[in-house]
N, C-alpha and C positions, 0 to 999 in steps of 0.2 A: 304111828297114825299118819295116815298119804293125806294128801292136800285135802282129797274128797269128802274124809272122814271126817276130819276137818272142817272142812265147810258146812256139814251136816250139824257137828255138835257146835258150832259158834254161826249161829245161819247170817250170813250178807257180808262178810269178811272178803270175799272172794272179787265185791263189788266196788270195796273203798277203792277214795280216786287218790288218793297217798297215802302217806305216812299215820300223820295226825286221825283222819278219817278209820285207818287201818284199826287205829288205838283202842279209837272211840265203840266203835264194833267189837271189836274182841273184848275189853273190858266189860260191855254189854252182855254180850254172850254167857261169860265168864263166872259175869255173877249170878246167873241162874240156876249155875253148876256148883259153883262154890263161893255161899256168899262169901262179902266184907264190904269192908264198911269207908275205908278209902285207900287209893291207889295210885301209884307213880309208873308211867311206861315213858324207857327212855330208848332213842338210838343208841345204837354206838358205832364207834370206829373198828371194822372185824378183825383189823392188825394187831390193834393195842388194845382194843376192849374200854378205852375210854369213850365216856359221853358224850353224843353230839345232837346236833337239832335233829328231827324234834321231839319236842319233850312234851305228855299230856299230863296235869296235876290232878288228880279228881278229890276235893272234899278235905285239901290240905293246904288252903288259902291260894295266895300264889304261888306257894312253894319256898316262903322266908327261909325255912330250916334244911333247907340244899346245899348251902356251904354246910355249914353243919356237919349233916348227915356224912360228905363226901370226906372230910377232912377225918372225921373220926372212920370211916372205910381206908382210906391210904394212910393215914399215919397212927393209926391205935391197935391195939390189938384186939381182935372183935371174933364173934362167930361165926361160921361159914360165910367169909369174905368173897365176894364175886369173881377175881382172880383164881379162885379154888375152887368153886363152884362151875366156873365156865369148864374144868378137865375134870371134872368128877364124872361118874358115870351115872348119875344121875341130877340131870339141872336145875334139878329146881329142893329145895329142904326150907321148912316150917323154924324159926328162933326156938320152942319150945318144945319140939321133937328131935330138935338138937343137943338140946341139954339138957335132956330128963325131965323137962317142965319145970326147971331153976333158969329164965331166963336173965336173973342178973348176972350170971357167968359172964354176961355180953357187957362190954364196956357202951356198944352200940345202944343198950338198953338202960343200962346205967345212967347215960348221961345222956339222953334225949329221949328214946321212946316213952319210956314211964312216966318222963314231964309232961308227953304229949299224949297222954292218955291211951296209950297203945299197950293190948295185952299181948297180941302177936305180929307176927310177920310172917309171908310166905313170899322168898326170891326164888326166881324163876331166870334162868339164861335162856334168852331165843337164840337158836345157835343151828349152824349146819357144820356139822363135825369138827372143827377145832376152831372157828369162827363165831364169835360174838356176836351177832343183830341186832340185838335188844336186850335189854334189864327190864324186870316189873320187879315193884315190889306190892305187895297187897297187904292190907292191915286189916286187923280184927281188935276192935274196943273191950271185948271180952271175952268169948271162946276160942281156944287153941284154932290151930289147923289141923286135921286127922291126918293118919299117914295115905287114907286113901284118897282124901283131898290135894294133899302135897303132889300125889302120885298121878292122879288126873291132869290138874295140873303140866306136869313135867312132860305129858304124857303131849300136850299142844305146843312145844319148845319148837321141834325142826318144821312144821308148818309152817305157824306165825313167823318163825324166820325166811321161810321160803319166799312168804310174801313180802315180806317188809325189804331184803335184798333187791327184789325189783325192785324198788323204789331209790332204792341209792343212782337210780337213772335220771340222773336231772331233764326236765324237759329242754326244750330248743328254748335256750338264752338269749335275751336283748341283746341286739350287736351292740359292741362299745370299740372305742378303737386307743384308748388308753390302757396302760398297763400302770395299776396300782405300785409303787414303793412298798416296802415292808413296814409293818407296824411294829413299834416297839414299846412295853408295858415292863415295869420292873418294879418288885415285890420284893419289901425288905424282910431279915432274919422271921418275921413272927404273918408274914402272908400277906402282911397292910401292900395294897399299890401305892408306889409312893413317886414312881415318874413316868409320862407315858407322851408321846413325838404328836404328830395331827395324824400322820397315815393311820395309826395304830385308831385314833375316833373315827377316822372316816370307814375303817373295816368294820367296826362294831357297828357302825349305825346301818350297816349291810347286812349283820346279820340276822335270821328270824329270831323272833320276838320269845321270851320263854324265860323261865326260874333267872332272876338277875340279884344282885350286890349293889346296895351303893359302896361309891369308894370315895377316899380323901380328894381326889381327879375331876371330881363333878360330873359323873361316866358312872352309869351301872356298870357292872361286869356281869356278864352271861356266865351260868354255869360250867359251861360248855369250856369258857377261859381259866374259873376258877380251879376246876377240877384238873385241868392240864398241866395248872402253875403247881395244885398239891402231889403233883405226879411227880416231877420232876424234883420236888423236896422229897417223897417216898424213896426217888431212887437214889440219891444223896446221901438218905439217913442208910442206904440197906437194907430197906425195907422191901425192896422191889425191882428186878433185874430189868423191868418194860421200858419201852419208849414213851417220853411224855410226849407224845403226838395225836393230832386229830385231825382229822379232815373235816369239813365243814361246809355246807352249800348256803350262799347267800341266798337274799331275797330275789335277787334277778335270774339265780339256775347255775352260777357260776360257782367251784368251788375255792375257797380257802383252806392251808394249812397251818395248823395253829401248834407250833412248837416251843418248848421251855427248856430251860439247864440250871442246874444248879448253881452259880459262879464261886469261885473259890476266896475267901475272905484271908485277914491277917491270920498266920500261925496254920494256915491249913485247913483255919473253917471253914464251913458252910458259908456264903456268904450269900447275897441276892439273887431271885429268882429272874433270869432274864426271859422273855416270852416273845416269842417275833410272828405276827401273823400275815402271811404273805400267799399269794397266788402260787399255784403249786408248781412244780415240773414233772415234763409227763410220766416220768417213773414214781410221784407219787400217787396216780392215778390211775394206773396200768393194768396193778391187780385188782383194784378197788370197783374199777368198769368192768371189766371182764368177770368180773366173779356176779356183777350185780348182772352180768346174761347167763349168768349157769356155767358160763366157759372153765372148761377142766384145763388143768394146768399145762399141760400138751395142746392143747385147743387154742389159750394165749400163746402159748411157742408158737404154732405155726401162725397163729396171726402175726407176729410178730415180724418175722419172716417173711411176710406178706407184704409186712409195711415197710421192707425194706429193698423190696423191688424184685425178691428172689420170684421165678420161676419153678412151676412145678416140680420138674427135675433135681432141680439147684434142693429144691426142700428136701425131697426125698431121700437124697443122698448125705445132706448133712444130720437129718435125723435118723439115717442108716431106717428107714422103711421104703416101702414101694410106691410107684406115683400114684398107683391107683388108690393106696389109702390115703395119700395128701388129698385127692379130689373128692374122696369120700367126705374125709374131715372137714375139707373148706366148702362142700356143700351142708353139713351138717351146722357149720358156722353161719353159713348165710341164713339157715330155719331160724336157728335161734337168735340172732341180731336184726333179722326181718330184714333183709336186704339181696341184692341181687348180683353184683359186683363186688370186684375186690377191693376198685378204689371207694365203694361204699362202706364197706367193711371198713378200711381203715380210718374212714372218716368218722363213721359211727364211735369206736373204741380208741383213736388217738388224736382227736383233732376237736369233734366237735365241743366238747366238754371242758377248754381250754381258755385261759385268756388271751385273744391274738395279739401279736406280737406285730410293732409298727405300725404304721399309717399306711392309709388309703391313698392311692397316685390320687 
């Protein structure tokens, strides 16, 4: 389904002015299609497929059972798990269409859903081809999902993600001319935070508002940290070959990266989950901008290229094609980044989305 068609069966999605709005819309839309009864739409990171802001809850309080829910997703063994789901060929599958309509097979249902009065599930990947967007998940109090619901459904995946990637475009951020320290949170054997620096409070109180933890700290934790810290115990346990990383855009348009490790305890254990949340550097930003303009991966080459003062020539020649397609391509760059120049171009995709470095003469 192309954007248009899209637009058609989810009518005003095309109009949201972010993220959140995006949500709210499609959800809308969504349930005219295929009711239920409530629903979780999250970002994600399209590198590592973990979750990041923002996150909309509908009809599932503030979202208490987030830790929860995430904790038994990386570290339990559950049904059509989102890692699996995101390279399936088809993105989106029903809990009870899964397993014959035995949904206790699901540890996931075993030990949350059925507490929480939930007969199904329908998870959904927003995704454009090997990139994650977004997670939904959709609940039904009582009847299954059909397969031609499920199928419908899946059938809105590479849209909503079309859309929702623009949005990884932060607007033009407040100047600041400080450069944040690294925060640092640390999470013993069983997940508890049990020590955390000031940088690491003053990041959180930067980020937007969503699904939170209290902790022993006096400090909710955002999901968004939670789920990072059980990533990096997933990858620990063997559970999971991914990066526990996230990118993250504050409330003022800047973003954060939010990484964890396992540390290694006496005897070779597992020992505490170290988590450092810090201003990024521009290679963790490079593909993450460039993908949120449509830029193909040849399209960042030559930007790249650009940004390093090469001449049309000079491109042509190190990418072994001709200058006439560099000018092609860097005119097709300009369409798509709305700009008119090169040194806009590079400002656009390497500079503007940054925390600047040093002070003002």
């Amino acid at each position: 389904m192309n954007r248009s068609r899209a637009a058609q069966a989810l009518p005003g999605i095309e109009r949201a002015a972010d993220a959140v709005e995006l949500f709210e819309r499609a959800s809308a839309g969504l349930r005219r299609l295929v009711p239920f009864d409530s629903a979780v739409w999250r970002a994600t990171d399209p590198e590592t497929g973990l979750i990041t802001a923002p996150m909309l809850v509908q009809n599932l309080g503030a979202g208490e059972g987030c830790a929860a829910y995430w904790e038994n997703e990386l570290l339990e063994e559950t049904v059509v798990p989102y890692r699996e789901l995101a390279r399936a060929a088809v993105p989106a599958a029903g809990l009870r269409d899964s397993t014959g309509d035995l949904p206790a097979r699901s540890a996931r249902y075993r030990r949350l859903l059925r507490g929480w009065g939930m007969h199904d599930e329908l998870r959904v990947v927003l995704r454009i081809g090997d990139r994650p967007w977004g997670l939904v998940s959709l609940f039904r109090d009582a009847e299954p999902f059909r397969p031609d619901e499920i199928a419908l459904v899946a059938d809105r995946s590479r849209p909503l993600a079309t859309l929702l990637r623009g949005f990884a475009r932060p607007p033009a951020p407040a100047p600041r001319t400080d450069v944040p320290a690294p925060g640092l949170i640390l999470f013993d054997g069983m997940g508890e935070a049990m020590s955390i620096n000031e940088e690491a409070r003053q990041h959180l109180a930067s980020l937007p508002k969503g699904p939170s933890s209290p902790s022993p700290l006096g400090v909710r934790l955002p999901i968004w940290v939670i789920g990072t810290a059980l990533q990096a115990r997933a990858v620990a346990d063997g559970r999971d070959h991914g990066d526990a990383r996230v990118r993250i855009r504050t409330t003022e348009g800047r973003w954060l990266v939010c990484h964890a490790s396992c540390l290694t305890g006496p005897g070779g254990h597992p020992g505490p989950v170290a988590l450092v949340i810090e201003p990024p550097a521009p290679a963790d930003l490079a593909v993450l901008i460039a993908e949120s303009y449509g830029l193909t991966p040849r399209e960042l080459e030559i930007t790249q290229l650009v940004a390093r003062g090469m001449t049309t020539a000079e491109i042509a020649a190190t990418l072994f094609i001709t200058p006439h397609t560099v000018r092609d391509r860097i005119k097709t760059l300009f369409a798509k980044v709305d700009v008119s120049s090169r040194g806009e171009l590079v400002s656009r995709l390497f500079t503007e989305h940054y925390w600047p470095r040093g002070h003002p003469s």
